[in-house]
C-alpha positions in Angstrom: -2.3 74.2 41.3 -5.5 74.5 39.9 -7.6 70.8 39.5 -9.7 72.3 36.6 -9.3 71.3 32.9 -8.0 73.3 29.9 -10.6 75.9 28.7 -11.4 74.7 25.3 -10.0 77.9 23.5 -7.0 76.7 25.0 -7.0 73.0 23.6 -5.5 74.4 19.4 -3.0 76.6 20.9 -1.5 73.7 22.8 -2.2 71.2 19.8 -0.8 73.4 17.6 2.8 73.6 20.0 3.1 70.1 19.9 2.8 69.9 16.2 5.9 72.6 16.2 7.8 70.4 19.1 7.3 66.8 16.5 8.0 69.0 13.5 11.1 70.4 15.1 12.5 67.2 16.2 11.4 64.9 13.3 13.0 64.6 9.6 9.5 64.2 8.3 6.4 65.2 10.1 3.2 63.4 8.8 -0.3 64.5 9.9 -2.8 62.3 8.0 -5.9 63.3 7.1 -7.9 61.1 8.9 -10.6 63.9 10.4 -13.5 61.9 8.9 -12.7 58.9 10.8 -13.8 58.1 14.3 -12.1 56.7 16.8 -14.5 53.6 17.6 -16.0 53.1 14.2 -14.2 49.5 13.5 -16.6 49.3 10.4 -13.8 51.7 8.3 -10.5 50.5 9.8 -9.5 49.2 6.5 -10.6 52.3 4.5 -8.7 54.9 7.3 -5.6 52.4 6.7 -5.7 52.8 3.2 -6.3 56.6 3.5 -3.2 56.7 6.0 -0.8 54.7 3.6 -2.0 56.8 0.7 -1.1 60.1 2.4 2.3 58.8 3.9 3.3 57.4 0.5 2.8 60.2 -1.6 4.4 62.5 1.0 7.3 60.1 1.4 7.8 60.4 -2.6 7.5 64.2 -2.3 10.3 64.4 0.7 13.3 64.6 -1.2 12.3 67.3 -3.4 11.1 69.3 0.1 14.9 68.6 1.5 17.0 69.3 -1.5 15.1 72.5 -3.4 16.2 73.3 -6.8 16.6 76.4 -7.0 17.1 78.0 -10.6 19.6 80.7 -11.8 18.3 83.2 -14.3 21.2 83.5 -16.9 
């Protein structure tokens, strides 16, 4: 077994299979965007807060329609 870390072309691959594991096992997956933010900057935790609610809120009002499609018949 080898004691050396991922190569970094590795590291999306491997984010991007646990995105599809969560996705597969959750009702709603949420990713927010919160790029912008980093992790030890305390000075913006109420503005990544507000981003994060923001995002989750309109995505929650948005999940019903993503569940149920309408789909239209042309007559």
């Amino acid at each position: 077994m080898s004691c050396h870390p991922q190569r970094p072309g590795q590291l999306p691959s491997l984010q991007t299979r646990r995105e599809r594991i969560d996705a597969d096992i959750a009702d709603l997956y949420l990713k927010p965007p919160v790029q912008q933010f980093r992790i030890l900057d305390f000075d913006v935790v109420e503005e990544a807060a507000e981003s994060g609610y923001s995002y989750g809120k309109a995505e929650l009002e948005r999940w019903p329609d993503r569940r149920n499609p309408v789909t239209t018949v042309a007559s």
